[in-house]
C-alpha positions in Angstrom: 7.5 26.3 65.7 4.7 26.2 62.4 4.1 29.3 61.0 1.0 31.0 60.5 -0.6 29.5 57.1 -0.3 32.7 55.8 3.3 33.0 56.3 4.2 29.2 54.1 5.1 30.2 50.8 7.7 27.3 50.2 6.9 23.7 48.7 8.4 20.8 49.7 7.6 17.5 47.0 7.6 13.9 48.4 7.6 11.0 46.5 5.7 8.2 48.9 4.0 4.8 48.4 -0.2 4.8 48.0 -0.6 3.0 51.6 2.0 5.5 52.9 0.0 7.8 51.9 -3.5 7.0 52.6 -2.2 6.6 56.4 -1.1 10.0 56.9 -4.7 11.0 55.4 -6.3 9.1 57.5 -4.4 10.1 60.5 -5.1 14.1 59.4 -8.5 13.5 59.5 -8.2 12.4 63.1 -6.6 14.6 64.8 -8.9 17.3 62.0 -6.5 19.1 60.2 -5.5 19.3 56.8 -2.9 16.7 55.2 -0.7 19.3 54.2 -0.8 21.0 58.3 -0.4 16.8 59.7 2.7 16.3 58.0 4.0 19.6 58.2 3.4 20.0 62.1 4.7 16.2 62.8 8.0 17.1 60.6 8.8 20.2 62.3 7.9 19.0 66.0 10.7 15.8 65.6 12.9 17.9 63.5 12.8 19.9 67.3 13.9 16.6 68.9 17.0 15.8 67.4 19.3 16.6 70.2 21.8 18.7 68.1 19.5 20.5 66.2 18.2 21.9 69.2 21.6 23.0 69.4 21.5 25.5 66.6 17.9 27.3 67.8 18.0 30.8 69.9 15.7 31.5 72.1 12.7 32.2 70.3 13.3 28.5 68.9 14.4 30.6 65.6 17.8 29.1 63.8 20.7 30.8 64.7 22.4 32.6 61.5 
């Protein structure tokens, strides 16, 4: 699951359109969170859908090495 802020010390660069990206800011600011936590925290909850990806997680939702 997301990581404590603290604990993000990679960067991942997108390259989206303008009105892709004014709806993800606007949908940040309501549900109050930061752009960068929105995307983040939507990414990694459907990256935890995908059937076999849930495949590859141990217990503590960790990827298995």
């Amino acid at each position: 699951m997301p990581q404590n802020p603290a604990e993000r010390n990679e960067r991942l660069w997108l390259r989206i359109s303008s009105e892709e990206k004014s709806l993800l800011m606007r949908a940040s600011v309501l549900q109050n969170t930061s752009l960068t936590d929105f995307v983040t925290n939507t990414a990694v909850s459907e990256a935890f859908q995908i059937p076999l990806f849930a495949n590859e997680l141990n217990d503590d939702n960790q990827i298995k090495p």
